[in-house]
N, C-alpha and C positions, 0 to 999 in steps of 0.2 A: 481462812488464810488464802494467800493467793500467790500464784507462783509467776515469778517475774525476770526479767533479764536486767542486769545493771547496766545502762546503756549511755551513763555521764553522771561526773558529779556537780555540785551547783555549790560555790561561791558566795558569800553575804557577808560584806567586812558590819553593816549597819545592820541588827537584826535584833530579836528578841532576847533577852538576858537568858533569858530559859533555857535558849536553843545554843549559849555560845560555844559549850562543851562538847557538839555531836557534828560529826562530818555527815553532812547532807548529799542525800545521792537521788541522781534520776532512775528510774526504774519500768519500764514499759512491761504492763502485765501479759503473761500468756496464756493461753490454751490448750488444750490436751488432746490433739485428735486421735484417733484408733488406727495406726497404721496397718496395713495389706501383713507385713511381716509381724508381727503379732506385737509390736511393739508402741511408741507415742511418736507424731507428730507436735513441735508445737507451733501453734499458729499466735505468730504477736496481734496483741489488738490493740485499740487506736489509742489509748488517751495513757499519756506518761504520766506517771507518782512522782512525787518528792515524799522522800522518807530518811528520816532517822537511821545512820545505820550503827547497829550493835555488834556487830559480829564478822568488821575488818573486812568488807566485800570489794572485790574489786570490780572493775568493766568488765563484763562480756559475761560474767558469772552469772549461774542460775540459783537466785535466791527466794527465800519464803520470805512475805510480805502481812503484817496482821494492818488490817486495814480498817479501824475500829478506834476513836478518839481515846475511850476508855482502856481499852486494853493496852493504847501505845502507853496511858498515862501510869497505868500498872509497870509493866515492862520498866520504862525508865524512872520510877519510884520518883516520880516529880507531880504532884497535883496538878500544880498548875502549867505546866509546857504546853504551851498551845501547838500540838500536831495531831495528826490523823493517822500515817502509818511509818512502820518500822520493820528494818529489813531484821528477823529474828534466826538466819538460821540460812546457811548456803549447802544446795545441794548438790549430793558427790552422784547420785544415780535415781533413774527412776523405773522401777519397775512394773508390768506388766503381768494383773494372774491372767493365768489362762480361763475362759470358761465355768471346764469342773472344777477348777480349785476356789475359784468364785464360791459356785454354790454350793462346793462343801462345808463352808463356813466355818 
């Protein structure tokens, strides 16, 4: 999975019969850096997604992305849709273990 920022949606009045059902959104994937305060930085990186979205995302929101032809093709119980990824899942918080809670496993 990949954790992404919804950053636009995309328009296609001419497109694939498959796709005619699903609001199409741009999506620019993120990073996880380890903040000073124990917490995440995220650092956007370069290359924008277009994905399927399931789960009513809007811009600016921090959503999970399955970036895998097959899996998107599960998810939206369609053999044949020709896509790659789907936005499966918007996120309300991200937490940070500490250390020992780490390795306490």
């Amino acid at each position: 999975m990949i954790l992404a920022r919804v950053v636009g949606t995309l328009t296609s009045e001419d497109k694939d019969p498959e796709l005619r059902d699903y609001k199409l959104l741009v999506v620019r994937p993120l990073a996880l850096d380890p903040s000073g305060d124990g917490g995440w930085d995220l650092r956007e990186e370069t290359d924008d997604l277009i994905a399927v979205d399931r789960v009513d995302a809007g811009e600016g929101e921090l959503v999970l992305v399955v970036k895998e032809g097959n899996a998107a093709r599960q998810i939206t119980g369609r053999g044949r849709v020709p896509l790659q990824a789907v936005v499966i899942g918007v996120v309300d918080r991200i937490d940070r273990l500490t250390p020992e809670a780490a390795s306490a496993g």
